[in-house]
C-alpha positions as CSV (number, residue, x, y, z in Angstrom):
1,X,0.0,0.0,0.0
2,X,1.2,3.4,-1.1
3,X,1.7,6.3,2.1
4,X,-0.6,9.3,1.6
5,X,-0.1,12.4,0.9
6,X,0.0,13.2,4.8
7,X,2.2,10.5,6.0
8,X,4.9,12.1,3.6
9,X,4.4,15.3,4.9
10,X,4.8,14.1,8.7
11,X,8.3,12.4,7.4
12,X,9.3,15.6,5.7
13,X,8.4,17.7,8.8
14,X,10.5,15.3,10.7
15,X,13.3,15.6,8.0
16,X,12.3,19.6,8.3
17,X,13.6,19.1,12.2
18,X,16.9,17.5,11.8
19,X,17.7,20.0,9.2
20,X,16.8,22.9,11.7
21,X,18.8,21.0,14.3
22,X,21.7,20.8,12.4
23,X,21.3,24.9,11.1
24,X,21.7,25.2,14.9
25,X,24.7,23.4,15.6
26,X,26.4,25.9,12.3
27,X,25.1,28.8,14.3
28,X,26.4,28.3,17.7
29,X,29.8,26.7,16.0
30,X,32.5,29.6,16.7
31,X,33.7,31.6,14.1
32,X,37.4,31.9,15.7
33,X,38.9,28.5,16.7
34,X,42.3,29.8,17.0
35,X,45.0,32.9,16.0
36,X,44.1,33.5,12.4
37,X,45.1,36.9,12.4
38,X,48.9,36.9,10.9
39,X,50.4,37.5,7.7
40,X,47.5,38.2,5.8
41,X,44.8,40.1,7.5
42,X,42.9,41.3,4.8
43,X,42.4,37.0,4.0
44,X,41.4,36.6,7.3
45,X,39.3,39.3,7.5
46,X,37.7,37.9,4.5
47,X,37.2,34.9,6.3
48,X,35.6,36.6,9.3
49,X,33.3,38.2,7.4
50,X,32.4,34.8,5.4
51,X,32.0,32.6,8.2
52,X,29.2,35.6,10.1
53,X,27.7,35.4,6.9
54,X,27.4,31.8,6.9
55,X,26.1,31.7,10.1
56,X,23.6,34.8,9.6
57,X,22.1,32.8,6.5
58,X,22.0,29.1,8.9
59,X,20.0,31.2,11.5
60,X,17.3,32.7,9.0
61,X,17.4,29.6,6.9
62,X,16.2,27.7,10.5
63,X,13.7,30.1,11.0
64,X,12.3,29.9,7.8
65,X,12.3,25.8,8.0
66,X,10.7,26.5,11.6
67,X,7.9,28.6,9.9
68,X,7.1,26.5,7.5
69,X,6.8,23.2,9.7
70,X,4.2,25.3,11.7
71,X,2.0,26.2,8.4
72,X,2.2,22.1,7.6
73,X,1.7,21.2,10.8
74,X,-1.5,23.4,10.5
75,X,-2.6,22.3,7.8
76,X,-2.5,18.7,8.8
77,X,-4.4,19.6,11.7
78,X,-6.7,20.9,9.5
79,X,-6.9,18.1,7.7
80,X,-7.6,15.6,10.6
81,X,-10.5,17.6,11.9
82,X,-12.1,17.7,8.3
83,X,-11.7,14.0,8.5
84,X,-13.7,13.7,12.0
85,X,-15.9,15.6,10.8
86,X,-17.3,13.6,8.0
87,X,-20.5,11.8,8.0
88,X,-23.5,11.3,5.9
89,X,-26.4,13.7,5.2
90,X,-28.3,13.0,8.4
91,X,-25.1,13.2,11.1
92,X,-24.0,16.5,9.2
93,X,-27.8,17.9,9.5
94,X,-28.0,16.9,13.2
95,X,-25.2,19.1,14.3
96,X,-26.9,22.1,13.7
């Protein structure tokens, strides 16, 4: 039997969480490990500036992941209730 629709969404959300985990772990990483200042400051400089880049675009790149989960988690919420909600004719008539 093929997975629905939903059921790949849930494993993508999951997916959606490791990848925010791991965004995480490239933001709190530190950008200076050791002396790089020496020789070539400009280069290092460069590097500097590369790495808070690289962690400025891991950090908005989470919260974008993170947004999005919640709108598909939403929506599958939505989804569920919809589904509890069916019935025939008379059950639907009843309710009001």
């Amino acid at each position: 039997m093929s997975k629905s629709i939903k059921d790949y969404k849930k494993e993508i959300i999951k997916a959606a969480r490791k990848a925010v985990e791991e965004l995480i772990k490239v933001a709190e990483a530190p950008i200076i490990k050791g002396t790089i200042m020496g020789d070539d400051d400009e280069l290092a400089a460069d590097k500097l500036k590369n790495a808070a880049a690289t962690k400025k675009l891991a950090i908005l790149d989470a919260f974008e992941i993170l947004n999005r989960i919640e709108l598909e988690e939403e929506s599958l919420n939505e989804i569920g209730e919809k589904e509890e909600d069916k019935g025939g004719f008379a059950e639907r008539r009843s309710k009001r």
